[in-house]
C-alpha positions in Angstrom: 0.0 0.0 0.0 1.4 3.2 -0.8 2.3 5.8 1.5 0.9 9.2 2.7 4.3 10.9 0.7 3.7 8.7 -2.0 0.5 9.5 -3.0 1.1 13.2 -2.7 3.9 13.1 -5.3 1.8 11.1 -7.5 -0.7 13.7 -7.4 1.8 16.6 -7.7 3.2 15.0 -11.0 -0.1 14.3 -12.5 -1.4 18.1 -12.1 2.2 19.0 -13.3 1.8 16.9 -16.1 -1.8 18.1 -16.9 -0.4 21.9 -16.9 2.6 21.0 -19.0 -0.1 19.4 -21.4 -2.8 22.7 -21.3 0.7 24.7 -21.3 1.6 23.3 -25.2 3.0 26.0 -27.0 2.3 24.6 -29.9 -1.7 24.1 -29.3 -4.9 26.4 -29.5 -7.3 26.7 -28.5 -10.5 25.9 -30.5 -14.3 25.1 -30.8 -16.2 23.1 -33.8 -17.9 25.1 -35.7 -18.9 23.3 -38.7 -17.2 20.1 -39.9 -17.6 19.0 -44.4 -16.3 15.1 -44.4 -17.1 15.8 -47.8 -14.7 18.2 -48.6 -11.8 17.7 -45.8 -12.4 21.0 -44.1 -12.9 21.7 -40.4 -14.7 25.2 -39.2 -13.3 26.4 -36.1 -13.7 28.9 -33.7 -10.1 29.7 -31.9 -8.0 31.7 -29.9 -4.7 33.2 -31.3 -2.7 31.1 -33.3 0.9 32.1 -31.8 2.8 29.9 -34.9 0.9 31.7 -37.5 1.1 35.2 -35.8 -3.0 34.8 -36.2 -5.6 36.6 -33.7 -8.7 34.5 -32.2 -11.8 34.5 -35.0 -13.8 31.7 -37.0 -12.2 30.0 -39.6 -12.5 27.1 -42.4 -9.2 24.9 -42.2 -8.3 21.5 -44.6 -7.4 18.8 -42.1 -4.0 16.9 -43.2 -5.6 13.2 -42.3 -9.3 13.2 -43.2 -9.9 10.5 -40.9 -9.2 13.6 -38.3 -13.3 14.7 -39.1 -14.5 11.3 -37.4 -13.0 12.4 -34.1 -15.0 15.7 -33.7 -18.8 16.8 -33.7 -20.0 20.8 -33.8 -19.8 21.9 -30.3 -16.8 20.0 -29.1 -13.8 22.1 -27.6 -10.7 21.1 -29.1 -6.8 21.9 -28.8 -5.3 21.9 -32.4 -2.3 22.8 -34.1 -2.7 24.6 -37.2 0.1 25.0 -39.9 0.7 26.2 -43.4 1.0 23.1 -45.6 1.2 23.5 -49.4 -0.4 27.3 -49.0 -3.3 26.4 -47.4 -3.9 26.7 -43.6 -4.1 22.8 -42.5 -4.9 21.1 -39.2 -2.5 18.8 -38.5 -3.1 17.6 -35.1 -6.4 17.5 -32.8 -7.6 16.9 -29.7 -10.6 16.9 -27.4 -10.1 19.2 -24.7 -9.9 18.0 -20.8 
């Protein structure tokens, strides 16, 4: 059985972990807007993009791996990473937000 110290460090790292996580430099922000399996494209409403140099606002997006779309329904709050691939604005990584 683990001891009183034990458990408290656990705890520590895990909310440590959990802030380095939120923390991600390379993450906004985001909310579903509108999602076209059809077409590849992603609507989201976000926060600055600090990579792009890009204020908060709505925006269309292609997503690099369509399979991306099954993942995430209008309404969901997301943390992305959003790049310039091929001169379009792509996401290229997702994630439901904790």
């Amino acid at each position: 059985m683990p001891k009183p110290h034990q458990k408290i460090l656990a705890a520590t790292l895990l909310a440590l972990a959990g802030i380095a996580h939120a923390q991600a430099p390379d993450l906004s922000d985001g909310e579903v807007r509108k999602v076209e399996k059809d077409r590849g494209l992603l609507t989201l409403r976000h926060g600055p993009l600090k990579n792009l140099d890009m204020p908060g606002m709505t925006m269309m997006f292609k997503v690099r791996d369509p399979g991306m779309l099954d993942a995430v329904h209008v309404g969901d709050k997301v943390h992305f990473k959003a790049e310039m691939v091929d001169g379009s604005l792509t996401v290229t990584q997702i994630e439901p937000a904790r």
